[in-house]
C-alpha positions in Angstrom: -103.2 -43.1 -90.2 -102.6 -43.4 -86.8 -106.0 -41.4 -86.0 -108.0 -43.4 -88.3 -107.2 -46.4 -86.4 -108.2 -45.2 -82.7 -111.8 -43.5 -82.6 -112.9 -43.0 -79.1 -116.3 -45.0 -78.3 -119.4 -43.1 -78.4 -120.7 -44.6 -75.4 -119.3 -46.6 -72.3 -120.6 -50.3 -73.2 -122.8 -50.5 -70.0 -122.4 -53.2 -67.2 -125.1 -56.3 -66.9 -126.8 -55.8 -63.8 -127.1 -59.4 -63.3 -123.6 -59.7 -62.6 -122.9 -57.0 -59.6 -123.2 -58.7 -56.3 -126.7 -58.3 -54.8 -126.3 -56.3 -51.2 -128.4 -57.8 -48.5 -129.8 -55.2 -45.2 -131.5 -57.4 -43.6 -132.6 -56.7 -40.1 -135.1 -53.7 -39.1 -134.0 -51.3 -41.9 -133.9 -54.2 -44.7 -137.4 -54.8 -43.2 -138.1 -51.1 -44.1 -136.2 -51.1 -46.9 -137.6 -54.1 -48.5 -141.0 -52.8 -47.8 -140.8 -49.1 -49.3 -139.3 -51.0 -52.8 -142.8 -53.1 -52.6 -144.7 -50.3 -52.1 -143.1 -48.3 -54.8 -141.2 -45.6 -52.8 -138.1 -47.2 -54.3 -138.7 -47.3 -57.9 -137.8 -51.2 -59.1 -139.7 -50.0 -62.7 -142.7 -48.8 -63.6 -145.7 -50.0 -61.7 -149.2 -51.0 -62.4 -151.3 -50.0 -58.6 -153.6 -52.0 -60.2 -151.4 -55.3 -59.7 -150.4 -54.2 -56.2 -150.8 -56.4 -53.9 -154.2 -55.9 -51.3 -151.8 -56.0 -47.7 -149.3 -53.3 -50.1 -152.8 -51.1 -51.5 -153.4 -50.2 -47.8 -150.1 -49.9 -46.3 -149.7 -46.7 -49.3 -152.0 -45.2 -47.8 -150.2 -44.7 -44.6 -147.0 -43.7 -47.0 -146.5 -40.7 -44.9 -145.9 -42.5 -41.8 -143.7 -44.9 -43.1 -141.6 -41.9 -45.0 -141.6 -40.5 -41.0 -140.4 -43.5 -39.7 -137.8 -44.4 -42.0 -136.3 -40.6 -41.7 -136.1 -41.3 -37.8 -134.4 -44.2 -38.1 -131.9 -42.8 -40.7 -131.5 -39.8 -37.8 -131.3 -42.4 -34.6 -128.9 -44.9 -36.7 -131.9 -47.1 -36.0 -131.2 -50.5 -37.6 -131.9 -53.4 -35.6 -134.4 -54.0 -32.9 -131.6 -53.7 -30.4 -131.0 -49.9 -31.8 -134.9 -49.6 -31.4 -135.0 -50.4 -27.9 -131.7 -48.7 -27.1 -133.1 -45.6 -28.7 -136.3 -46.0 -26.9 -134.4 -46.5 -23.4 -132.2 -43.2 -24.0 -135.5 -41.2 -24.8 -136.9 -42.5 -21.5 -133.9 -41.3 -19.6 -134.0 -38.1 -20.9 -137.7 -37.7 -20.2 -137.1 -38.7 -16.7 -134.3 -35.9 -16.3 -136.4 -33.0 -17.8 -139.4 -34.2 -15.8 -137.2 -33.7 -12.8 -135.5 -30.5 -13.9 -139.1 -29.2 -14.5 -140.1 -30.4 -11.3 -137.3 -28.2 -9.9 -138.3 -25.2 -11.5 -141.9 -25.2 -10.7 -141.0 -25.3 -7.1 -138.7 -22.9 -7.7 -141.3 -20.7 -9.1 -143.9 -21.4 -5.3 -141.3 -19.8 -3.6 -141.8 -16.3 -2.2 -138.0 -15.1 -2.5 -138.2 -15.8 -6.1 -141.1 -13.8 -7.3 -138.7 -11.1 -8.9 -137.3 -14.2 -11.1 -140.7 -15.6 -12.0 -140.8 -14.6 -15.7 -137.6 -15.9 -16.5 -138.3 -19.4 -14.4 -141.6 -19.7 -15.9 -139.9 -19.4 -19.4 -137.2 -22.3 -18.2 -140.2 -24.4 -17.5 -142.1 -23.8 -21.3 -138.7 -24.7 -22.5 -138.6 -28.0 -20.6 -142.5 -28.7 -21.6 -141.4 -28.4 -25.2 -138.5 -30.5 -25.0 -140.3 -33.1 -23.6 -143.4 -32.7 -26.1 -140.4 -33.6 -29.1 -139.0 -36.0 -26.8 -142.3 -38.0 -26.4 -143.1 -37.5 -30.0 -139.7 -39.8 -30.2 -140.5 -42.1 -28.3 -143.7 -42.9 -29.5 -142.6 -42.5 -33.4 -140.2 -45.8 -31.7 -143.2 -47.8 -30.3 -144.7 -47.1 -33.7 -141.9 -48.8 -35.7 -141.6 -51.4 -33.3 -145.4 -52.2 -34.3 -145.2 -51.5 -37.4 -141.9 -53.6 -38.3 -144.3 -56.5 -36.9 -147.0 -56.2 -39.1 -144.7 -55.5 -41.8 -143.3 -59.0 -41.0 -146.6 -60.6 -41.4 -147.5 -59.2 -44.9 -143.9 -60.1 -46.4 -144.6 -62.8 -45.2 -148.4 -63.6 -46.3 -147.0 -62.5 -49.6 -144.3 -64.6 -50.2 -146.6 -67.7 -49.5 -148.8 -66.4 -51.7 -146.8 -66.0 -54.7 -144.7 -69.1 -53.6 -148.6 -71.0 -53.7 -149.0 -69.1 -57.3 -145.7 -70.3 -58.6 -146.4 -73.7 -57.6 -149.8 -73.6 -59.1 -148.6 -72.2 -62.6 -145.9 -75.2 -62.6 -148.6 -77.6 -61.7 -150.6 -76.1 -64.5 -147.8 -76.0 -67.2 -146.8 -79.5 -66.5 -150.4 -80.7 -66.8 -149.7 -79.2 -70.4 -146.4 -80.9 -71.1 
């Protein structure tokens, strides 16, 4: 009798969503965030392009640079402006060193008592030459994000006045019905 009386529940009775608190980013990766769940990279449900908004339709089509930018970021701990420019600064200094080091080395290599280490100090300096190529690659993926979080500003921003206008005018209209 006992067993009759507990039956486990087929299913876990599921939580509203409506009830869990909402997190908020905010800053430079809410920023991206915010704009990858607009453009659809986060699914929110399933999306009509068609209803996409104009300022969203071209932005997808730079979806590849976005996807870079927001990988770097999540590799640099990028997440304010501050971060950016920190980031940027610490690429510059590095730069600056391997230019030097480089510098070093190709002097090294004019010298006449160093023509039996040639090879290897020619080698040294390709190195150098492909850090730096990654390095500048860095820094301007950062003078990228800094433009782009701008203009992704804007467009939020156009947005939301826009559907804030529409919501005002379909109030407008369904009073005028009332």
């Amino acid at each position: 009798i006992l067993m009759e009386e507990f039956q486990p529940r087929d299913r876990l009775s599921p939580i509203p969503v409506k009830s869990l608190p909402k997190r908020k980013v905010g800053k430079l990766k809410g920023l991206y965030l915010y704009y990858c769940y607009e453009l659809d990279v986060i699914p929110k449900r399933r999306t009509n392009y068609a209803r996409l908004h104009y300022l969203l339709k071209e932005e997808l089509m730079k979806l590849d640079e976005i996807t870079a930018q927001v990988r770097f970021m999540g590799r640099q701990h990028i997440e304010t402006e501050e971060d950016l420019h920190r980031t940027a600064s610490e690429i510059e200094e590095k730069m600056k060193a391997l230019l030097e080091e480089r510098k070093v080395l190709r002097n090294e290599i004019r010298k006449p008592s160093n023509q039996d280490r040639t090879a290897e100090l020619r080698a040294e300096v390709s190195q150098k030459t492909r850090q730096l190529a990654v390095l500048r690659k860095e820094l301007k993926m950062c003078v990228q994000i800094a433009e782009r979080s701008r203009i992704m500003r804007e467009n939020v921003e156009q947005i939301q006045r826009e559907q804030e206008a529409e919501k005002r005018k379909e109030k407008d209209r369904d009073d005028k019905w009332r």
